[in-house]
C-alpha positions in Angstrom: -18.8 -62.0 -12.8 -20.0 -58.8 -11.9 -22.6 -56.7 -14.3 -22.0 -53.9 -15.9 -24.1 -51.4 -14.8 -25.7 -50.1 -18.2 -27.9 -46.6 -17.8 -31.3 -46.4 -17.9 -32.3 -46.0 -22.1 -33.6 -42.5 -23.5 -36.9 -42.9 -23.6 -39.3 -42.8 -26.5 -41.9 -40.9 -26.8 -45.6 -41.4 -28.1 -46.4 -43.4 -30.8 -49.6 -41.2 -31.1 -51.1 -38.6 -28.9 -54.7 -38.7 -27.4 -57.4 -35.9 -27.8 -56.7 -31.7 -28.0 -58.3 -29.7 -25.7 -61.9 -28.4 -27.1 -61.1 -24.9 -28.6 -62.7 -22.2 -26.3 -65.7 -20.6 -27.7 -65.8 -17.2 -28.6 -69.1 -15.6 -28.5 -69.4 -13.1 -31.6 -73.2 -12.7 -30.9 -74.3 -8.9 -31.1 -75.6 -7.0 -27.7 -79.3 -6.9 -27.0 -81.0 -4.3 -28.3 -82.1 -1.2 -26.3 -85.6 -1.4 -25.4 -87.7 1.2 -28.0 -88.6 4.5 -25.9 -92.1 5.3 -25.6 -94.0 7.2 -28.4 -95.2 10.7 -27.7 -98.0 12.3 -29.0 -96.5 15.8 -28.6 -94.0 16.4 -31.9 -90.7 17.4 -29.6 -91.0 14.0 -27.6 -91.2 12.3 -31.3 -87.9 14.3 -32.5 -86.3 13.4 -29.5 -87.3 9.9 -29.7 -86.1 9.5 -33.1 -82.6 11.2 -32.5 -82.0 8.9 -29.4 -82.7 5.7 -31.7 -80.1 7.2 -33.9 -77.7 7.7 -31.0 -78.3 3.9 -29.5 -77.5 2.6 -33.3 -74.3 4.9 -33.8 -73.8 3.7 -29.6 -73.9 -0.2 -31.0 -71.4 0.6 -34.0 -68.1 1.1 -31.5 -68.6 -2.3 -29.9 -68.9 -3.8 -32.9 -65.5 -2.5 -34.7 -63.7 -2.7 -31.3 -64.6 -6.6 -31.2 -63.7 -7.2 -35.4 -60.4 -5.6 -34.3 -60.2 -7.7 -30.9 -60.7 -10.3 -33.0 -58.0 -9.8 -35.6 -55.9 -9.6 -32.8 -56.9 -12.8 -31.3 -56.8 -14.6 -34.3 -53.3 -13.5 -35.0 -52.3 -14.9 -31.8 -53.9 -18.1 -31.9 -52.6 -18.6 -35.4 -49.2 -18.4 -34.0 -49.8 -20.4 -31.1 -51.3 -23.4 -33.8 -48.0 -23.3 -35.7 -45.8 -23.4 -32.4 -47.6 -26.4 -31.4 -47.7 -28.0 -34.7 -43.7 -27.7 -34.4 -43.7 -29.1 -31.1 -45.9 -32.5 -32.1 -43.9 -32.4 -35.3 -40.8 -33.3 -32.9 -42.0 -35.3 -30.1 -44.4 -37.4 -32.2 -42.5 -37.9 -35.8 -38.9 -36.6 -35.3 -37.7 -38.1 -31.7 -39.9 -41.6 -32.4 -37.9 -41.8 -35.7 -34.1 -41.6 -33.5 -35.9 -43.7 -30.7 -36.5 -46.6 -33.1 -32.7 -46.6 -34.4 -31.4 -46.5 -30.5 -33.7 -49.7 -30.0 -31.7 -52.0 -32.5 -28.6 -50.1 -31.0 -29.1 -51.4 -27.7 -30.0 -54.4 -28.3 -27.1 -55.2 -30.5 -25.4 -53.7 -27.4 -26.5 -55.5 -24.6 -26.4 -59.1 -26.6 -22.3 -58.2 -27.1 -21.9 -57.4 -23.2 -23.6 -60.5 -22.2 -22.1 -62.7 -23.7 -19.1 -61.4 -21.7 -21.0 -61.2 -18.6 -22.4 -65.0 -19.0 -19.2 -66.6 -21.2 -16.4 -64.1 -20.7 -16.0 -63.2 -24.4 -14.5 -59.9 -23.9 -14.2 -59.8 -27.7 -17.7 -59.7 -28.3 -18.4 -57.3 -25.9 -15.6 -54.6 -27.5 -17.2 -55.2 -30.6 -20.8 -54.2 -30.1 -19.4 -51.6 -27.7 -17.1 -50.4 -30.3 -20.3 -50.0 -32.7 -22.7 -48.3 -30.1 -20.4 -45.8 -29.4 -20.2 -44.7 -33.4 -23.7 -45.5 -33.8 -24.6 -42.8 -31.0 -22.3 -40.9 -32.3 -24.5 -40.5 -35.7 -27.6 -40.2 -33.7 -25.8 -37.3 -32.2 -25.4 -35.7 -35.2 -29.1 -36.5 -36.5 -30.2 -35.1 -33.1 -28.5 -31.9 -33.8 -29.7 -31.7 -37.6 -33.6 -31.8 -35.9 -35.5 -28.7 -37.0 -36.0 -26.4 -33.8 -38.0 -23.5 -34.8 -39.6 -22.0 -31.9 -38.0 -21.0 -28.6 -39.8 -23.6 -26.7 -38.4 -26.3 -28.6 -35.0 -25.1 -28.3 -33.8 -26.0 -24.4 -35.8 -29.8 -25.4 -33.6 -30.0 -28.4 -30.5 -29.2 -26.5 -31.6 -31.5 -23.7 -32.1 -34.4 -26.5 -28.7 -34.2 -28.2 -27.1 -34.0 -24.6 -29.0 -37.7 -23.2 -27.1 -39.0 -26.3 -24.0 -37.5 -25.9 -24.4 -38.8 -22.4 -25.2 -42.3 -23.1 -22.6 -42.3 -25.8 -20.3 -42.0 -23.0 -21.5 -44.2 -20.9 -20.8 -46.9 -23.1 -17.3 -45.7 -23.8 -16.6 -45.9 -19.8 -17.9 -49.6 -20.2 -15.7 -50.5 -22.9 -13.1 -49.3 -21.0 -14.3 -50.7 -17.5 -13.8 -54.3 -19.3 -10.0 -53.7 -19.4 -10.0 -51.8 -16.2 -12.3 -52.9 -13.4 -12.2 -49.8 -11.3 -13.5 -47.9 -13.7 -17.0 -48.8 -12.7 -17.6 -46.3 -10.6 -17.2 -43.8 -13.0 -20.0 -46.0 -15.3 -22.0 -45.4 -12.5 -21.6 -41.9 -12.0 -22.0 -40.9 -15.5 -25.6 -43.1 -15.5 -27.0 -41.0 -12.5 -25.7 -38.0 -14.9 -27.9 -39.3 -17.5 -30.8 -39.7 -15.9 -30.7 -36.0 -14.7 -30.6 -35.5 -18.1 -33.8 -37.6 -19.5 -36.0 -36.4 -16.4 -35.1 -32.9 -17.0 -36.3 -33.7 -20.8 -39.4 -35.5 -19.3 -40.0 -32.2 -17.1 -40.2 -29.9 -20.5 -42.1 -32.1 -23.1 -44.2 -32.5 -20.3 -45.1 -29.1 -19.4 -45.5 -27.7 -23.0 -47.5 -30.6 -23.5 -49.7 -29.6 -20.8 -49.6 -25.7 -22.4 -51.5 -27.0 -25.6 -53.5 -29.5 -23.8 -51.9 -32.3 -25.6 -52.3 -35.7 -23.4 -49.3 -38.3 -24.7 -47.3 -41.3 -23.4 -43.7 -42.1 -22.9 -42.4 -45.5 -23.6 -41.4 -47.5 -20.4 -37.2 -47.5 -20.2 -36.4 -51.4 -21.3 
């Protein structure tokens, strides 16, 4: 009896994520001082002297309140830049793992209905466990949504995540039907290729924002 051609699952993503990237230093030591100018015994070289000192101090003064506010600046940004990437880990390494685990006993209850169509022809079975995917996706759907998206990175990754669902959700509501109708395998299939467009463009994201904060993580293998 032929298969049913089941797509490839969403993929989970780290369980824990290796090593940040060692924070740049930023060098806050003060220029070198001006070498001293030479002492003159005549009292004009000594004034002059003396009001060129004051000049080199007054000279060092700019730098130094240009670089506190440089540096207020800098701080502001990198504060900002911590909180968007505490967001993203937030999602990719508590919030997606947490959906990732439910889909795994979702499949798997799945997969042992269709089987035992596939291997005894209990079509029965195999409507059942379908019947429950499809509403079980349909609640991770709505979890999916409900996931916190603050920042505008995170945004297009969310979207991308509630659409794999939404995907696979209808995937296996072409199977259920494709066990009644035969020829509607070729739809199964078509719908699979769309939703693996839609997990490697989810990949491609977490990927390269992970590579923008340096964060080095690992995606479970599809099962």
């Amino acid at each position: 009896m032929k298969k049913f051609l089941l797509p490839v699952l969403l993929l989970l993503l780290m369980s824990g994520c290796g090593g940040m990237k060692a924070e740049e230093a930023n060098s806050t030591d003060p220029p070198p001082d001006e070498p001293s100018a030479g002492a003159s015994d005549e009292t004009d070289g000594e004034t002059s002297t003396a009001e060129e000192g004051k000049e080199q101090v007054e000279d060092r003064k700019d730098p130094a309140a240009s670089a506190e506010s440089n540096d207020g600046v800098n701080n502001s940004e990198r504060g900002e830049e911590t909180k968007e990437e505490a967001l993203f880990m937030q999602f990719i390494a508590v919030s997606v793992p947490a959906l990732g685990q439910q889909e795994v006993a979702i499949r798997q209850r799945v997969q042992d209905g269709v089987s035992r169509y596939e291997v005894d022809g209990d079509k029965e079975a195999a409507r059942k466990a379908l019947d429950e995917g499809i509403s079980e996706y349909g609640s991770l759907v709505k979890q999916a949504e409900s996931l916190p998206a603050a920042s505008d990175e995170l945004k297009p990754v969310k979207d991308e995540l509630v659409n794999g669902f939404k995907l696979y959700r209808e995937t296996l509501e072409l199977i259920r039907k494709t066990i009644d109708d035969p020829s509607m395998s070729t739809k199964v299939e078509e719908k699979t290729l769309e939703y693996g467009e839609s997990v490697e463009r989810y990949r491609a994201m977490v990927d390269d924002i992970s590579k923008e904060y340096g964060i080095d993580y690992e995606m479970a293998p599809p099962s």
